[in-house]
N, C-alpha and C positions, 0 to 999 in steps of 0.2 A: 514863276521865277523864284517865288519865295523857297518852294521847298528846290530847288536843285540849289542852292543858296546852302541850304543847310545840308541837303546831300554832299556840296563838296566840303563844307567847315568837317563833316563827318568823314569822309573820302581821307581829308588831308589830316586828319588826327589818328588814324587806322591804319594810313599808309606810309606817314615820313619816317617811322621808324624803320620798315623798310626795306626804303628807298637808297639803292647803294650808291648808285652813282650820280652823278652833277644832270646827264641829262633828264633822267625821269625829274629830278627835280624840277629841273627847267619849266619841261613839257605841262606839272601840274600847275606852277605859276601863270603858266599861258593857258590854260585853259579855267583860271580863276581871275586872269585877267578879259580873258571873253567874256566871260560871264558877268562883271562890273561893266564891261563894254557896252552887253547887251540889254542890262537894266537900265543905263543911262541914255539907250536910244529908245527903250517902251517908255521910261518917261516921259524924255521929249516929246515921244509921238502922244502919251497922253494930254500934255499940256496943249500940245497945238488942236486937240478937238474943243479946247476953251471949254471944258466943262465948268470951270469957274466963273464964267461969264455967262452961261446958258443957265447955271443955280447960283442961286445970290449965296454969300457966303455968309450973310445974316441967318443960314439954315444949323451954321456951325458943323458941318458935313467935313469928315476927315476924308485927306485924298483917299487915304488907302479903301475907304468904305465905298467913296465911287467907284474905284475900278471893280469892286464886287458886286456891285449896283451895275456895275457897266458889263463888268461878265455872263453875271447869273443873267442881263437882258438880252443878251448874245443866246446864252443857253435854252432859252424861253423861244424865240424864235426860230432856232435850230428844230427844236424839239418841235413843235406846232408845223414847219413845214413839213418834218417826216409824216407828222400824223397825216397830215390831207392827203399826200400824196401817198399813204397806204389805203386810205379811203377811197384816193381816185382808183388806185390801182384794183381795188376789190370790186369797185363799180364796173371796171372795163372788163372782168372776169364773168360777171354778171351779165354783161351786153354778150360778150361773146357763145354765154349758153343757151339764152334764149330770147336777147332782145333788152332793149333800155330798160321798158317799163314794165317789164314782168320777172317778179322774183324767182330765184333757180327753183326749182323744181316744179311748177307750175303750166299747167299748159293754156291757151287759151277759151277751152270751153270749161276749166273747171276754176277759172275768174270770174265770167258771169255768171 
């Protein structure tokens, strides 16, 4: 949210010159007022996970570092289930050519 933040203060410094008539202007008001809208509801929605009451504030932890704390733990687990599930996926590729427990290209008598 931060950087479309700065994308529109950029947006609206590039483009009210211009902007000839009353509605464009209007339109970017209102879509810099969404924008205010929609940070004041990720807030809320941060506050209500009570991350301040799950970490003592005796940590001296700034919100803004939580929610990067809170992101990058989002991105960590994103990233980990793709992995397994490429692992699973390579395994079933594997079962499919010759069987669970015999690695591809191998055949059974030249295992023993």
């Amino acid at each position: 949210m931060d950087k479309t933040g700065q994308f529109l203060k950029r947006s609206r410094t590039a483009l009210l010159p211009h902007l000839l008539t009353d509605t464009a202007k209007k339109h970017l008001a209102d879509v810099e007022e969404d924008h205010a809208n929609m940070v004041r509801k990720l807030d809320a929605l941060y506050a209500m996970l009570e991350v301040h009451v799950k970490i003592p504030t005796t940590l001296n932890i700034s919100f803004e570092f939580m929610k990067t704390l809170l992101a990058a733990h989002t991105l960590k687990i994103t990233i980990r289930k793709k992995a397994i599930n490429m692992f699973l996926e390579r395994e079933r590729l594997d079962q499919a050519v010759s069987g669970k427990h015999h690695p591809l290209g191998k055949s059974l008598n030249e295992i023993s």
